[in-house]
py3Dmol code that shows the C-alpha trace and the ligand (Angstrom):
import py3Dmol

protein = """\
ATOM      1  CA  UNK A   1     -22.487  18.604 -28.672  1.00  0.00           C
ATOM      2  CA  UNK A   2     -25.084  20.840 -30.677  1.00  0.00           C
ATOM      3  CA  UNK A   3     -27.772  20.321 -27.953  1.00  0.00           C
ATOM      4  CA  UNK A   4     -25.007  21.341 -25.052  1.00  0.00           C
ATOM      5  CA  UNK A   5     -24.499  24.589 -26.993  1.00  0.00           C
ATOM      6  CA  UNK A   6     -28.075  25.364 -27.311  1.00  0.00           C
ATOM      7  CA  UNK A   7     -28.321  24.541 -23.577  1.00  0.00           C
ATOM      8  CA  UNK A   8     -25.631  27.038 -23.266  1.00  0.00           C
ATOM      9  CA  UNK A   9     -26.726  29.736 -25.006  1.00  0.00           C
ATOM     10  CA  UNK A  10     -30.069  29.794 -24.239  1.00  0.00           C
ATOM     11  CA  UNK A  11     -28.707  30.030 -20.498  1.00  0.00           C
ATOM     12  CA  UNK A  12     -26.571  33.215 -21.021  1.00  0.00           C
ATOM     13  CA  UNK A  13     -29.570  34.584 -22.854  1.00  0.00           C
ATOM     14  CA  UNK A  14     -31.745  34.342 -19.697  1.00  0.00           C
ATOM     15  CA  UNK A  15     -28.537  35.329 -17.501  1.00  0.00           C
ATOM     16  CA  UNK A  16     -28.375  38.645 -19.814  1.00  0.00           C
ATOM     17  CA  UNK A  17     -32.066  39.472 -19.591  1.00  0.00           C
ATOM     18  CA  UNK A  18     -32.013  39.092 -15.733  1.00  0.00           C
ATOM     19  CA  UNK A  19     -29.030  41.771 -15.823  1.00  0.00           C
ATOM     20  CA  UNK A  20     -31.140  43.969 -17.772  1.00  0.00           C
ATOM     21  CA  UNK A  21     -34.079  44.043 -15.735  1.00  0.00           C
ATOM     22  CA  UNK A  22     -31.437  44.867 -12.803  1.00  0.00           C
ATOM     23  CA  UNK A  23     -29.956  47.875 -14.996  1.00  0.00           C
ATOM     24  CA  UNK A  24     -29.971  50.816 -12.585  1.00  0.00           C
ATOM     25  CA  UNK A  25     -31.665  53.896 -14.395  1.00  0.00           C
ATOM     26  CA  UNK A  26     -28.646  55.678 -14.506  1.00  0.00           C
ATOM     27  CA  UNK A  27     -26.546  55.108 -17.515  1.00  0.00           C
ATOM     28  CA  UNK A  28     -23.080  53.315 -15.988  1.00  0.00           C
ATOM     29  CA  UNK A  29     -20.450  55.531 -16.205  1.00  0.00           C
ATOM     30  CA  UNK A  30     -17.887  55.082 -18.881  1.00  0.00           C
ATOM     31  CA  UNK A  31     -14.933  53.117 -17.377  1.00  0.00           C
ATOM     32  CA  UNK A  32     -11.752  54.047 -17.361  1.00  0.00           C
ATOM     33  CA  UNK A  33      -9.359  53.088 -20.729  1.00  0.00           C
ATOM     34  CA  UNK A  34      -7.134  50.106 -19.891  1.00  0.00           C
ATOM     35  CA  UNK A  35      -4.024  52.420 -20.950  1.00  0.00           C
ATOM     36  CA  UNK A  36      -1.577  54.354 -18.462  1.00  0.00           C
ATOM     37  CA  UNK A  37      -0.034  56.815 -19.035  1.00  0.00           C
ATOM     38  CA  UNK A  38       3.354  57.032 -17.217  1.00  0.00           C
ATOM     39  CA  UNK A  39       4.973  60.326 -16.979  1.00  0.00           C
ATOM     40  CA  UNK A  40       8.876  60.996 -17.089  1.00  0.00           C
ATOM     41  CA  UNK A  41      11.105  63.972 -16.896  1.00  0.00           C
ATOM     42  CA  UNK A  42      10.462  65.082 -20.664  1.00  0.00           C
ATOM     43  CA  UNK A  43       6.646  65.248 -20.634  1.00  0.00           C
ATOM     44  CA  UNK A  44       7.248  68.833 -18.296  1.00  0.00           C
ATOM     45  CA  UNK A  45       9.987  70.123 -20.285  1.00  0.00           C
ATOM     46  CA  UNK A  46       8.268  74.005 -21.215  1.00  0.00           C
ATOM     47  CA  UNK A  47       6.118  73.511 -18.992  1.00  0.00           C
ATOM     48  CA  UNK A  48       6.076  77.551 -18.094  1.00  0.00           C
ATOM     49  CA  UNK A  49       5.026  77.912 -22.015  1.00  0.00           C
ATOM     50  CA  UNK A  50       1.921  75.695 -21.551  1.00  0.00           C
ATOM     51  CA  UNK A  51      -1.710  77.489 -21.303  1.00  0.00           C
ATOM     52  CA  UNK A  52      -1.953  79.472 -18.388  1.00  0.00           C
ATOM     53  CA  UNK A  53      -4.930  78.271 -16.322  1.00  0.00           C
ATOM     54  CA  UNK A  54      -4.857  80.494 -13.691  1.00  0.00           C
ATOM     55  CA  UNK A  55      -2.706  82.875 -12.303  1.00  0.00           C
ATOM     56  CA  UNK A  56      -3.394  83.367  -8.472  1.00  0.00           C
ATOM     57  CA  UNK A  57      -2.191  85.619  -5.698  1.00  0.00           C
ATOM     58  CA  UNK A  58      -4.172  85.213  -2.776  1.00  0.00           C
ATOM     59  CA  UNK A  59      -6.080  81.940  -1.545  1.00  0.00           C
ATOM     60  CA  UNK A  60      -8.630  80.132  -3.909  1.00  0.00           C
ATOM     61  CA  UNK A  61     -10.988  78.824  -1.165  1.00  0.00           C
ATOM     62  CA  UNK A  62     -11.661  80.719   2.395  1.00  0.00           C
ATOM     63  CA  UNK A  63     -10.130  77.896   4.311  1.00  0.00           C
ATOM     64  CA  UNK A  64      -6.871  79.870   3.390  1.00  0.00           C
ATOM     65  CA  UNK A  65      -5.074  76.632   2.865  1.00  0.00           C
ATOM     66  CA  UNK A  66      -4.461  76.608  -1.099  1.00  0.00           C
ATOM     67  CA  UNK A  67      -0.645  75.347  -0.434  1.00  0.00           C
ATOM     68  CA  UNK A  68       0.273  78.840  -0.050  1.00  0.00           C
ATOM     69  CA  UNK A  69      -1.264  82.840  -0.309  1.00  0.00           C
ATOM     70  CA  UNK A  70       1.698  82.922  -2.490  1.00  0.00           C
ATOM     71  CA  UNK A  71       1.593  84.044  -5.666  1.00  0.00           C
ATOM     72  CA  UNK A  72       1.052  80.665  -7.765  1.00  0.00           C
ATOM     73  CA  UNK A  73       0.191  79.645 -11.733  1.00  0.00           C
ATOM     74  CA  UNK A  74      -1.425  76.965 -13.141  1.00  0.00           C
ATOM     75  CA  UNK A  75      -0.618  75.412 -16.182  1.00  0.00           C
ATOM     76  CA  UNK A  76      -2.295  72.650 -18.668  1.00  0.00           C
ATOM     77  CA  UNK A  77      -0.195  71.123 -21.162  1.00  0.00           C
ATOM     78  CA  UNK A  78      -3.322  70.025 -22.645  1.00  0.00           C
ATOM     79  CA  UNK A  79      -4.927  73.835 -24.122  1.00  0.00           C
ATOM     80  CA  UNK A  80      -8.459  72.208 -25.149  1.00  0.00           C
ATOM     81  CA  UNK A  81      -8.688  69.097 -22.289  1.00  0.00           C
ATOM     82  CA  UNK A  82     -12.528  68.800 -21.151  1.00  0.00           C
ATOM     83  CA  UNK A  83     -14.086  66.040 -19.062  1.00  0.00           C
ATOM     84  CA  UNK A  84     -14.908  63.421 -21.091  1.00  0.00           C
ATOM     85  CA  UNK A  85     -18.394  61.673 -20.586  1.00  0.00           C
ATOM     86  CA  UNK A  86     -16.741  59.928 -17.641  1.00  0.00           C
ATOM     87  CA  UNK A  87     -16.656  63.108 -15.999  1.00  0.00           C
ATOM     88  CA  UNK A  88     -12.766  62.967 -16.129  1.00  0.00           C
ATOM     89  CA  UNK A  89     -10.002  64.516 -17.968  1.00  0.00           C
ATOM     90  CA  UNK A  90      -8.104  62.249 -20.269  1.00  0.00           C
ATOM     91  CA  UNK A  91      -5.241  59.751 -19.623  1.00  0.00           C
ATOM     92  CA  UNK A  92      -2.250  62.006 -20.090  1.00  0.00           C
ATOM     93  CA  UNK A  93      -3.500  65.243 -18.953  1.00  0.00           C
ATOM     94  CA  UNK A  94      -0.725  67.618 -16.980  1.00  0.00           C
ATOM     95  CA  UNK A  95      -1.295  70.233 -14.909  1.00  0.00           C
ATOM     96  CA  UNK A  96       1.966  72.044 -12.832  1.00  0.00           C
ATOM     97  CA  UNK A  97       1.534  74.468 -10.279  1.00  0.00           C
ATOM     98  CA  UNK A  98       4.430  76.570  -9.296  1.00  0.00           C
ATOM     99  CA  UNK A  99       4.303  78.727  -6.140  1.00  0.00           C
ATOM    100  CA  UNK A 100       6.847  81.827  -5.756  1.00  0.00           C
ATOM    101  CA  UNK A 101       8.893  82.324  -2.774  1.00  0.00           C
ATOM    102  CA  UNK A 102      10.649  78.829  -2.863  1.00  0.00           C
ATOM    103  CA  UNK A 103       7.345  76.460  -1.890  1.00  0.00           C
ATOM    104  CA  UNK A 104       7.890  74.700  -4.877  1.00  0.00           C
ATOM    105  CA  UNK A 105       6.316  73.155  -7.930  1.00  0.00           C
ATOM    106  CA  UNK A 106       3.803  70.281  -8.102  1.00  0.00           C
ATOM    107  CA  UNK A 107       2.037  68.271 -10.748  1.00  0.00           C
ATOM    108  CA  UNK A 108      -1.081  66.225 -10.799  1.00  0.00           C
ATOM    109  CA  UNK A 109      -1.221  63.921 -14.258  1.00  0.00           C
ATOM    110  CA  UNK A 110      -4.008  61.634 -15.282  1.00  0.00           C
ATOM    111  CA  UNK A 111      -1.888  58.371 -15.222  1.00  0.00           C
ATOM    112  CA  UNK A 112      -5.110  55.452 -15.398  1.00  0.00           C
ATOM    113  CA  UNK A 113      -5.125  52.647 -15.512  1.00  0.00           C
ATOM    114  CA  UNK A 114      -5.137  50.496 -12.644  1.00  0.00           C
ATOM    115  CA  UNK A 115      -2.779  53.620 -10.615  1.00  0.00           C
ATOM    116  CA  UNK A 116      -4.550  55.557  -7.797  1.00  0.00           C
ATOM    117  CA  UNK A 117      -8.102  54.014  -9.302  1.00  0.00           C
ATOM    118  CA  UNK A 118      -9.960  55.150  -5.994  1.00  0.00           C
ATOM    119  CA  UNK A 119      -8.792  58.600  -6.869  1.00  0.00           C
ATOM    120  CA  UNK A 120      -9.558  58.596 -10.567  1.00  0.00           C
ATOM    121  CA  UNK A 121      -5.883  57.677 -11.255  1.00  0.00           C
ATOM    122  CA  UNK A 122      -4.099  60.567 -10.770  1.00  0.00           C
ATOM    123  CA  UNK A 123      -0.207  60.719  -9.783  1.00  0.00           C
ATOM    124  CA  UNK A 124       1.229  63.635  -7.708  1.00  0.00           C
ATOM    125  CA  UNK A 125       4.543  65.041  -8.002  1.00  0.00           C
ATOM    126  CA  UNK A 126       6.872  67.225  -6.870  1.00  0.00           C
ATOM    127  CA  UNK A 127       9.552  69.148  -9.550  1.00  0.00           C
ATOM    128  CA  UNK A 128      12.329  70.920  -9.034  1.00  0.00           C
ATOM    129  CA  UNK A 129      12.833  74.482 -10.529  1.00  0.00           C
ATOM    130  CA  UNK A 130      13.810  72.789 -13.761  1.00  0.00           C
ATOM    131  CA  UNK A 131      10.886  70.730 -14.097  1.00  0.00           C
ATOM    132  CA  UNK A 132      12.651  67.480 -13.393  1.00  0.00           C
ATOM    133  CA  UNK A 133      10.667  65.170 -11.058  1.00  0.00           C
ATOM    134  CA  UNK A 134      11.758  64.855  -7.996  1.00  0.00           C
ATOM    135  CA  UNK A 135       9.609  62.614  -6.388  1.00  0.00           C
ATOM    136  CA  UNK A 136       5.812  61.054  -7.350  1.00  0.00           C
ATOM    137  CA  UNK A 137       2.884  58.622  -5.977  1.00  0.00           C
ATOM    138  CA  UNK A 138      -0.852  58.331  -5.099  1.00  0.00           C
ATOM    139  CA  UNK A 139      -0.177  60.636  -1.901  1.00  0.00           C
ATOM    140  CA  UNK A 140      -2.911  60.681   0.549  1.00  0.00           C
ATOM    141  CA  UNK A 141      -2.435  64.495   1.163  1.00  0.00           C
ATOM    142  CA  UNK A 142      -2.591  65.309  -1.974  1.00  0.00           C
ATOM    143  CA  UNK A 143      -5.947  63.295  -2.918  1.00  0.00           C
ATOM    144  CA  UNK A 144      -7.666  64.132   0.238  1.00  0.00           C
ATOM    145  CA  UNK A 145      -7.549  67.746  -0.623  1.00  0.00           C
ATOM    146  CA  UNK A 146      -8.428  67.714  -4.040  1.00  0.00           C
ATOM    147  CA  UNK A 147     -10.902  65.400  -3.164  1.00  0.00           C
ATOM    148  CA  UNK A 148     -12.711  68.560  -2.317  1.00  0.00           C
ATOM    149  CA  UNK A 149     -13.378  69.346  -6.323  1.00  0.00           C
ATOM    150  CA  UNK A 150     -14.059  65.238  -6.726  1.00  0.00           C
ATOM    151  CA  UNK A 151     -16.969  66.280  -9.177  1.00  0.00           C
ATOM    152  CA  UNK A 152     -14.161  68.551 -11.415  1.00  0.00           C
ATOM    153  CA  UNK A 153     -12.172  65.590 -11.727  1.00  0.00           C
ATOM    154  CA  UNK A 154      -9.876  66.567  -8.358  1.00  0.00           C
ATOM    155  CA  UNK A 155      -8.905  69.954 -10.338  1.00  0.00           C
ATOM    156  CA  UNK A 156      -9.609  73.293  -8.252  1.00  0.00           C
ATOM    157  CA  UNK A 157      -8.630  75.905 -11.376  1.00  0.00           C
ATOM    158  CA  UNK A 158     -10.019  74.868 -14.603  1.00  0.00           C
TER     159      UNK A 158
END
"""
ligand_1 = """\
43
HEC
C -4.864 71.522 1.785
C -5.351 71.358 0.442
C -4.392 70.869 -0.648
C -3.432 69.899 -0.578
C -3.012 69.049 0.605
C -2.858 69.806 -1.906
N -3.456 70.696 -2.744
Fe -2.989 70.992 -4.699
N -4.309 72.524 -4.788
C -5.119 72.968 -3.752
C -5.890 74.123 -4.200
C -6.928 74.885 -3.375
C -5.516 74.373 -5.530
C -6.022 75.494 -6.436
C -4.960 76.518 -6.720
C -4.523 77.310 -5.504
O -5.343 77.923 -4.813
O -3.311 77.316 -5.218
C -4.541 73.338 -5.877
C -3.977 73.208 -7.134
C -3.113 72.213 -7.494
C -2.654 71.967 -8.844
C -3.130 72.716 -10.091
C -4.424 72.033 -10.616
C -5.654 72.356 -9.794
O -6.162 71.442 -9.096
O -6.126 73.492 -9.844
C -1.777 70.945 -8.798
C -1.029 70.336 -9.955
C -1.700 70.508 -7.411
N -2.533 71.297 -6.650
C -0.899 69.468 -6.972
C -0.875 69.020 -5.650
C -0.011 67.964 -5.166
C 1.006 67.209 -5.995
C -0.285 67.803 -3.843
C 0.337 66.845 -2.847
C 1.784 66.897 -2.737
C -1.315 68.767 -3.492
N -1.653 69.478 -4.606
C -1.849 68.904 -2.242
C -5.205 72.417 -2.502
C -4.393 71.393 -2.022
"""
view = py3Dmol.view(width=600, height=400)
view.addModel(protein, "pdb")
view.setStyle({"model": 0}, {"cartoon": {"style": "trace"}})
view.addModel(ligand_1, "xyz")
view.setStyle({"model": 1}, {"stick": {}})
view.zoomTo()
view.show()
């Protein structure tokens, strides 16, 4: 039994030092937790007394396609969120955006886990005027666009 366990060992040593010597230079980027983070109703409730991010009235980028040139704010419920060293923001993070003249609000929130993982797990949704959700998934729209700002963690404003 002893001699099967030094067999053993002495195998995943040399099956560890092979993966070393295949260790890409670059440091692996940190994974993403195991946790999700899934979002109802009561996590927007105030959300038009969370930090302003930006306030915009004309188009961001010159493609002129920012949802709207509506007037539009952005808000973080999270005041101090940064990109962690996985060069995202972390599980739980909310930002709303609310457009005037009836285009309606949207949310993007870091959900993780194993949600929308080709898209750094982020869930889009639509609220109504209240801030109740009124409908939410991995949209295709939605993460194509913001795909744009992939390196900011799909966020345009902050
Ligand atoms: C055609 C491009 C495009 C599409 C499609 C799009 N967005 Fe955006 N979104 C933007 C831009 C650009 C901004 C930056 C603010 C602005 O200019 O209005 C933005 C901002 C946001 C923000 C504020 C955080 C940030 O990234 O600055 C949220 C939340 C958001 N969008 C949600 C959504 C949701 C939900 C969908 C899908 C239903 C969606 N967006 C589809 C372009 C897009």
């Amino acid at each position: 039994m002893f001699v099967i366990f030094l067999f053993f060992s002495g195998f995943s040593a040399l099956i560890s030092a092979c993966n070393k010597e295949e260790d890409s230079p670059e440091p692996d980027p940190e994974p993403m937790p195991s946790t999700e983070f899934v979002a109802a109703d009561a996590d927007f409730a105030g959300f038009r007394t969370w930090k302003v991010v930006v306030d915009l009235k004309n188009a961001l980028s010159d493609d002129g396609r920012a949802h709207t040139d509506a007037a539009r704010t952005v808000w973080i419920k999270q005041a101090n969120a940064v990109l962690g060293s996985n060069s995202q923001y972390p599980i739980g993070t909310i930002l709303v955006k609310e457009v005037q003249g009836g285009y309606g609000i949207v949310a993007m929130v870091k959900r993780g886990g194993t949600f929308n993982t080709s898209h750094n797990g982020w869930e889009w949704f639509n609220l109504d005027t209240a801030g109740k959700i009124t409908s939410r998934n991995s949209s295709s729209v939605c993460n194509n666009c913001h795909a744009k700002v992939k390196n900011a963690d799909y966020v345009f404003t902050r």
